[in-house]
C-alpha positions in Angstrom: -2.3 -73.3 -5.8 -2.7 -73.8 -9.8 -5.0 -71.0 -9.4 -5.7 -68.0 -11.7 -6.8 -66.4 -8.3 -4.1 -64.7 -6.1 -2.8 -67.4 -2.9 -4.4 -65.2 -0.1 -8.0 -64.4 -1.5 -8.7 -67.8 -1.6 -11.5 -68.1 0.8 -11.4 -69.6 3.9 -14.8 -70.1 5.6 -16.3 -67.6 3.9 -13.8 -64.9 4.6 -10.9 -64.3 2.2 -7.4 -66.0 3.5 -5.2 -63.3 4.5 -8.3 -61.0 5.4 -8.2 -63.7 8.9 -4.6 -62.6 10.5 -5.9 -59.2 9.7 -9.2 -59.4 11.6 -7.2 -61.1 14.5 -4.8 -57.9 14.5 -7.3 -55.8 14.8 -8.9 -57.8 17.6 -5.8 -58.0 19.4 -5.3 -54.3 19.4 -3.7 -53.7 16.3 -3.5 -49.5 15.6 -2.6 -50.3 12.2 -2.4 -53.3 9.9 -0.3 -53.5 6.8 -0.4 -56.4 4.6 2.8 -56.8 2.0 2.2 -57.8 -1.4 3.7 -58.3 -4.7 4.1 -55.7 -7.3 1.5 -57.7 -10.0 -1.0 -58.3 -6.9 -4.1 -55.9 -6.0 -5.2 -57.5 -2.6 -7.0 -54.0 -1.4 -10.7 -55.0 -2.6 -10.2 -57.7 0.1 -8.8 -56.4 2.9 -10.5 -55.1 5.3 -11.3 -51.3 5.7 -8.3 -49.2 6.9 -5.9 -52.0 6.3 -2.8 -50.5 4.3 -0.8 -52.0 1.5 2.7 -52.2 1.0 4.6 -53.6 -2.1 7.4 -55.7 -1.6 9.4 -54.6 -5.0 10.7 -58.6 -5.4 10.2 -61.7 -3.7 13.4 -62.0 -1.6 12.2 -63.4 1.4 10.2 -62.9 4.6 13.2 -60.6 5.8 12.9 -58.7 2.6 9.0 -58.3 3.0 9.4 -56.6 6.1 12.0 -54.1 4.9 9.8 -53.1 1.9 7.7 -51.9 5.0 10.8 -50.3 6.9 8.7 -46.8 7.0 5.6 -48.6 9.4 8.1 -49.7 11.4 10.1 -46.6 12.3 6.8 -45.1 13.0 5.8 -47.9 16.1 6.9 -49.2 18.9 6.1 -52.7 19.1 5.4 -54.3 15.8 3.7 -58.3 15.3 4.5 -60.0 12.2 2.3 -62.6 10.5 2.1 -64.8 7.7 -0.6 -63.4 5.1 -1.4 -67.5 4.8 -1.9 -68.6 8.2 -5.7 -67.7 8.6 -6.1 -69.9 11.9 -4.1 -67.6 13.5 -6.2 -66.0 16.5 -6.4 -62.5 18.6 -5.8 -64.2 22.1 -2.9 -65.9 20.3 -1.5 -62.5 19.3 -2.4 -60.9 23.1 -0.3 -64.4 24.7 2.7 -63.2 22.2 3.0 -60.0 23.5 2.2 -60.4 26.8 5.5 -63.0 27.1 7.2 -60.1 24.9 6.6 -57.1 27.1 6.9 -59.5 30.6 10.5 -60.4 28.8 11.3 -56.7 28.0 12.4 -58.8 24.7 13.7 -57.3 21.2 12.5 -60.1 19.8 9.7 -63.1 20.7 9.3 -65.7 18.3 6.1 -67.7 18.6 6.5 -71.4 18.3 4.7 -74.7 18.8 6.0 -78.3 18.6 4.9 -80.9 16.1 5.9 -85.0 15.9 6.7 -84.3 12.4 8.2 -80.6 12.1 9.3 -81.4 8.2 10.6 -78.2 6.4 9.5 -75.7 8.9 12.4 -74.1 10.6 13.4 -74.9 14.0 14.4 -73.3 17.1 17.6 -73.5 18.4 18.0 -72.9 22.0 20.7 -72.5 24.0 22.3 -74.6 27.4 20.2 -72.0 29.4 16.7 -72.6 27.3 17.0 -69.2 25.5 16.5 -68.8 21.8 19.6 -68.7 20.4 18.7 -68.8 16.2 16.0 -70.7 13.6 17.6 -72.5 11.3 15.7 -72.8 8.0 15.7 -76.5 6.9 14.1 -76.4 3.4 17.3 -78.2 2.4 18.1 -81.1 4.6 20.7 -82.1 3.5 22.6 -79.0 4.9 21.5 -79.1 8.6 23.0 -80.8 11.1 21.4 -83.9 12.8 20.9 -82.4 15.8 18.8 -79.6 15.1 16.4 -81.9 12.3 15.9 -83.8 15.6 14.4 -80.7 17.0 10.4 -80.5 17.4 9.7 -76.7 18.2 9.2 -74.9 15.1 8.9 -71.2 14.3 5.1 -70.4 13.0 7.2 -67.6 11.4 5.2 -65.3 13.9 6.8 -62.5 15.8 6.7 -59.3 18.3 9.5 -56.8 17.9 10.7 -53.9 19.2 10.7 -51.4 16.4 13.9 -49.8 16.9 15.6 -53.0 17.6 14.3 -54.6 14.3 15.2 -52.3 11.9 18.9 -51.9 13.4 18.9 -55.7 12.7 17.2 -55.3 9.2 19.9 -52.8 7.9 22.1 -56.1 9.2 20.2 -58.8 7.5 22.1 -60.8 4.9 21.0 -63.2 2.0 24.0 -65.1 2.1 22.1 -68.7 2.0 21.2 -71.2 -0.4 17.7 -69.3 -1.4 19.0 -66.1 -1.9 16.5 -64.8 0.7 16.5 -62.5 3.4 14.9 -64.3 5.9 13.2 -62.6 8.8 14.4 -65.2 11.4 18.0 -64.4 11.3 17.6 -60.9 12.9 17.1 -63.3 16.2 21.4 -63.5 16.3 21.8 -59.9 15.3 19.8 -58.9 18.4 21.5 -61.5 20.9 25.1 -59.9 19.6 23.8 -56.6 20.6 22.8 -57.9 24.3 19.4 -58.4 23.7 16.8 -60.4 24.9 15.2 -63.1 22.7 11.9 -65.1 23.8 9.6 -67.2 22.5 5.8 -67.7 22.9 5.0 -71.6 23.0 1.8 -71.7 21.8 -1.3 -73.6 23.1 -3.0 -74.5 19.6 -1.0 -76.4 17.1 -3.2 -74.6 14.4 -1.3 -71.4 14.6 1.2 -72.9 12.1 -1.5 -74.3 9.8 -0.3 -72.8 6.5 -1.5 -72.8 2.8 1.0 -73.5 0.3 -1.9 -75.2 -2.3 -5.4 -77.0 -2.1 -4.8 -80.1 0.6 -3.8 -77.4 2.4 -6.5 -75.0 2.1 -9.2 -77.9 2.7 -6.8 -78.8 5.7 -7.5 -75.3 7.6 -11.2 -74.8 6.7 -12.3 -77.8 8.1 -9.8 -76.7 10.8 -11.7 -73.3 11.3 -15.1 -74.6 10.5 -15.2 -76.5 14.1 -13.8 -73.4 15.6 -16.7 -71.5 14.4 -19.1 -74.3 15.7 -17.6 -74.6 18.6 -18.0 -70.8 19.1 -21.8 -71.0 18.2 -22.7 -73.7 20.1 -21.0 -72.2 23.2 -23.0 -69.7 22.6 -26.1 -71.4 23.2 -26.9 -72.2 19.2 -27.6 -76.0 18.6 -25.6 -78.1 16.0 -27.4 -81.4 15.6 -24.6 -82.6 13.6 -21.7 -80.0 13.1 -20.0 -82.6 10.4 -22.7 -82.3 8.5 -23.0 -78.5 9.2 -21.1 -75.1 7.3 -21.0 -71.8 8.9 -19.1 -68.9 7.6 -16.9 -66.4 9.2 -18.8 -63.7 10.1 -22.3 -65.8 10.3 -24.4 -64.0 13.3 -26.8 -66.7 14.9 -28.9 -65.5 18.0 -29.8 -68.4 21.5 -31.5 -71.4 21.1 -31.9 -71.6 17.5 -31.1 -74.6 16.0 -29.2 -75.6 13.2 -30.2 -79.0 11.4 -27.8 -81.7 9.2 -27.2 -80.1 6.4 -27.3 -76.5 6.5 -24.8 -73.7 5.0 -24.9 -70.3 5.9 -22.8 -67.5 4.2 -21.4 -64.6 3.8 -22.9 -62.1 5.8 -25.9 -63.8 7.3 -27.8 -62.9 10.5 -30.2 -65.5 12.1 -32.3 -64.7 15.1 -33.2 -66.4 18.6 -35.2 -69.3 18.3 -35.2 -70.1 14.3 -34.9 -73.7 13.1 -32.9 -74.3 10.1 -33.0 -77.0 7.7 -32.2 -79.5 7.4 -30.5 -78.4 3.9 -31.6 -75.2 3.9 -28.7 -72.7 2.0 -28.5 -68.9 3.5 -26.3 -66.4 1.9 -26.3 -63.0 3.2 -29.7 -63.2 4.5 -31.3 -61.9 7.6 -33.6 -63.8 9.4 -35.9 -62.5 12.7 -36.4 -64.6 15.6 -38.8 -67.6 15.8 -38.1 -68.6 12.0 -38.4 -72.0 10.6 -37.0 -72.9 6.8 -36.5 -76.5 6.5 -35.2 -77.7 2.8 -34.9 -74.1 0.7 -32.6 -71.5 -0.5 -32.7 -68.0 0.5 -30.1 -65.3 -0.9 -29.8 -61.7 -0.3 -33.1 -61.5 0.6 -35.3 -60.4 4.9 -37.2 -62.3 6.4 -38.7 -61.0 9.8 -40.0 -63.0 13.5 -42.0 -65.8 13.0 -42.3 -66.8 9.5 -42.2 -69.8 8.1 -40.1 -70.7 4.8 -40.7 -73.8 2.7 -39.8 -77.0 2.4 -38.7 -75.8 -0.7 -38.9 -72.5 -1.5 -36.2 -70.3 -3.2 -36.0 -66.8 -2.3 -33.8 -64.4 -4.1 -32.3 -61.0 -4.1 -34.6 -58.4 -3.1 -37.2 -60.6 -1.5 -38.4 -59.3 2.0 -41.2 -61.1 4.0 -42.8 -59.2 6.8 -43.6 -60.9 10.3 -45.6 -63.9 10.4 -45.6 -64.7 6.8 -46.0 -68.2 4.8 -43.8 -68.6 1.9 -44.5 -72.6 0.7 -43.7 -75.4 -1.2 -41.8 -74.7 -4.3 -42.7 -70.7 -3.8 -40.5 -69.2 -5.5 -40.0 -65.3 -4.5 -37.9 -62.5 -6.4 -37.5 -58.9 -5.7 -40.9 -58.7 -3.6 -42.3 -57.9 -0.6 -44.8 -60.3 1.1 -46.7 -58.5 3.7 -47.3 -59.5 7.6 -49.2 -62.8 7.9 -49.7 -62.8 4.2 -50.2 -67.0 2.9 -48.3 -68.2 0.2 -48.6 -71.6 0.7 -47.2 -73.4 -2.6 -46.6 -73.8 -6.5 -46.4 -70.1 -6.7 -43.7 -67.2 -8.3 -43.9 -64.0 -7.3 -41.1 -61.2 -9.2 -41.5 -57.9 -9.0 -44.1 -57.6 -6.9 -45.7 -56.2 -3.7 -48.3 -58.3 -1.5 -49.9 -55.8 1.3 -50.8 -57.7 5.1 -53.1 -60.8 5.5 -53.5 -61.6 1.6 -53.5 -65.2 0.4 -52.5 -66.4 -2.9 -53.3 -68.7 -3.9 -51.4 -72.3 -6.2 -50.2 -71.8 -9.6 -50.4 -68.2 -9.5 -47.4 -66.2 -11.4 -46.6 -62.8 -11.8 -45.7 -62.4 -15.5 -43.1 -59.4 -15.0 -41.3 -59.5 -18.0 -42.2 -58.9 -21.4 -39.1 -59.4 -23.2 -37.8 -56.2 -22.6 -38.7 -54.5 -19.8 -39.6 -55.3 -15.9 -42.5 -54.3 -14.6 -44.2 -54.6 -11.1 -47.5 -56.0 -9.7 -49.0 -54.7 -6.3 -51.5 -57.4 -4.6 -53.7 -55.5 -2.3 -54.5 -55.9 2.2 -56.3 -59.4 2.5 -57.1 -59.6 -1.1 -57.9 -63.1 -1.7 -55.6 -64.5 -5.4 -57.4 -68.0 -7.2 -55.4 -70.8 -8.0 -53.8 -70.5 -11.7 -53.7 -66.9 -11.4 -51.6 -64.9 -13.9 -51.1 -61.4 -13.2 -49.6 -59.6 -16.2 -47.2 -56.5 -14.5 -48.1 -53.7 -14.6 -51.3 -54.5 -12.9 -53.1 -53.9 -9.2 -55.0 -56.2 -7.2 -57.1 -53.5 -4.7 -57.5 -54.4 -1.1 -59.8 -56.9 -0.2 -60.1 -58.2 -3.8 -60.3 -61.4 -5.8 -59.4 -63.4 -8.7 -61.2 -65.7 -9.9 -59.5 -69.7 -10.6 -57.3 -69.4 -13.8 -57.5 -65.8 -14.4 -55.5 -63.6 -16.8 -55.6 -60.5 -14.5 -54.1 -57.6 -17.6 -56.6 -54.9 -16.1 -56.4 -53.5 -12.6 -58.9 -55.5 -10.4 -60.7 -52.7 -7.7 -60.9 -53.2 -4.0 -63.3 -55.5 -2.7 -64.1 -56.8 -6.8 -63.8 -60.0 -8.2 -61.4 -60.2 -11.5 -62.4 -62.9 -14.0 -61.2 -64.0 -17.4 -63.8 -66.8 -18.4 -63.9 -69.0 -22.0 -66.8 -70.9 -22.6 -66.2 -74.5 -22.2 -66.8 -77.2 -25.0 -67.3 -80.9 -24.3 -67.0 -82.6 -27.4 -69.1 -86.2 -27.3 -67.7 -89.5 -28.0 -64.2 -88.3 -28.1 -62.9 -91.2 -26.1 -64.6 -93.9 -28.9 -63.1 -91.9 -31.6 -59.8 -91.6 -29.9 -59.8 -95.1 -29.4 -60.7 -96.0 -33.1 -58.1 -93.9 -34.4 -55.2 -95.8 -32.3 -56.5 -99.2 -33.4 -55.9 -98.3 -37.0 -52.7 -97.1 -36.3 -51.9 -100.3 -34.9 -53.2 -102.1 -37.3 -51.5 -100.7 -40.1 -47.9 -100.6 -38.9 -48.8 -104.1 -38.0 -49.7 -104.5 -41.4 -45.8 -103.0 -42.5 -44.0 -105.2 -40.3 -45.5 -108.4 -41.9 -45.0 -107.0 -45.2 
């Protein structure tokens, strides 16, 4: 990966890589998950909750990994093992795999798939009776017979197991091969020698051996899993208008008949009611919108917005903000760490940080809530219906009462009482003939560098 950032955090659609075979366990049926790592790597922060860790004390192959985690298995019955870099693997995957391994009463089921070009992956060998008789790794070529290169089913290195039978095989397994490796595929001849039975899975979605070994990769399976997540939305009765144009994390909730314009990325942990329109080019991240919301052309992170408001074009909310029902948040509004109240208006040109606006005010352009002084963070509370002029400054701390008002261009540094009008007022100056003077001035200007140039 060229990466300072371990192989399987790299996110895929929002959701770290290895954290998807682990959700897909657990939607299977998985009673416990364990995910092997390295002794240098601390996956836990992104795993899942409950998901265990086992070390794998050196990297001698897939075989190896799994008899780092020898005490799991003793403890189960049937164990599944998964790649940590396969991320499009899927829960009714997983439930097809053991379904053909209990109807087999198999030790062993391998899942496979076939591709026109299997390259390096190993391949299945099969017997005169169809039965899976080995895999035969094939990173070096030039070592495998014709024969089996010509083969097109692959193992996605995916398996079911009987416990018991696996780890009699593992205390079998050799790394007599050219990597030095133990690898987990040759415990499938171990098992035949004892009598067992060996099966395979063909599965129905070619993805399922989509693996990251370093960027093109990575790109290859989130565009891969991005139209799966479309495809589950829309199915769901959410409309894409154009889903190439269109990025949805992982775990993005979005309710019936909203609609999703060109453009739009939501993230993270982001909930979206029934009837919203988003975008086009709006940005979500982690945010939680009611139903009946429209915010075309803004950014909204970390931040509540409830039934029936409407967002932007342009507006930037950030952490913290929360905007009660029916609520206008404008043109280039930009809202931080606030709470705007039910049907409250703040139509455009306006920043509000720090601050709480009470139910069916309006505030007016320009206005900004100065809540910093350099040092220290300080809030401003605008009162019920109270009524904010355009260019308004409201130094924190400071209250606007209910029913209120400030007067156009105010400095409000002084509480304003309900139902009062707050004013900061210079007297004006109009200075006569200013434009001939103005005018005189320039000429001479001209004049004289007019005068340097000829000189």
């Amino acid at each position: 990966m060229r990466s300072s950032l371990p192989k399987p955090l790299h996110p895929v659609c929002g959701r770290p890589m290895v954290a998807w075979p682990v959700a897909a366990a657990r939607e299977a049926g998985a009673s416990r998950v364990a995910v092997i790592v390295s002794p240098d790597r601390d996956l836990s922060a992104a795993l899942p909750d409950g998901t265990e860790t086992v070390v794998q004390p050196e990297a001698d192959g897939t075989g190896g990994a799994v008899r780092a985690a020898a005490g799991l298995v003793r403890d189960a019955e049937t164990v599944v093992v998964v790649p940590g870099d396969h991320p499009l693997i899927s829960a009714p995957l997983l439930k097809g795999l053991l379904d053909t391994h209990r109807d087999a009463g198999a030790a062993a089921t391998v899942m496979t798939v076939e591709l026109d070009d299997p390259a390096s992956y190993g391949r299945v060998v099969r017997n005169g009776a169809g039965e899976v008789e080995r895999i035969v790794e094939t990173k070096h070529p030039e070592n495998v017979a014709p024969e089996v290169l010509a083969t097109k089913e692959i193992s996605t290195s995916t398996f079911a197991f009987d416990a018991e039978a696996l780890m009699a095989a593992l205390e079998r397994l050799s790394s007599d091969n050219e990597a030095g490796e133990y690898y987990l595929g040759d415990v499938l001849p171990l098992m035949r020698a004892d009598g067992a039975t060996v099966a395979a899975y063909a599965a129905p979605d070619p993805d399922a051996n989509l693996g990251v070994n370093h960027r093109g990769d990575l790109a290859l399976v989130t565009e891969h899993a991005r139209d799966k997540i479309l495809q589950r939305h829309m199915l769901a009765g959410v409309t894409v208008i154009d889903p190439a144009a269109t990025w949805i994390d992982a775990d993005v909730e979005i309710g019936q008949d909203t609609t999703i314009e060109p453009g739009s990325v939501l993230r993270g942990a982001t909930r979206v009611g029934e009837g919203c329109t988003v975008g086009p080019h709006t940005t979500l991240i982690d945010t939680t919108l009611g139903s009946g919301v429209t915010v075309p052309h803004s950014y909204l992170s970390e931040c509540d917005v409830a039934d029936d408001c409407t967002i932007g074009p342009f507006a930037y909310l950030r952490p913290g903000a929360a905007i009660a029902a029916g609520a206008k948040v404008g043109t280039f509004v930009e809202v931080k760490n606030s709470s705007v109240g039910e049907g409250t208006k703040v139509p455009h040109l306006t920043y509000l940080g720090d601050a709480d606006v009470g139910p069916g005010a309006n505030v007016g352009a320009g206005t900004i809530t100065a809540n910093y002084d350099g040092f220290t963070k300080s809030r401003t509370k605008i009162g019920q219906r109270a009524r904010i002029g355009i260019h308004s400054s409201l130094v924190a701390p400071v209250s606007v009462g209910d029913d209120a008002y400030t007067g156009a261009g105010a400095v409000i540094r002084e509480d304003v009482p309900p139902g009062a009008l707050g004013v900061t007022k210079g007297e004006q100056q109009n200075i006569e003939g200013y434009a001939d003077r103005k005018a005189e001035q320039v000429n001479q200007e001209s004049e004289e560098d007019q005068t340097g140039e000829d000189s």
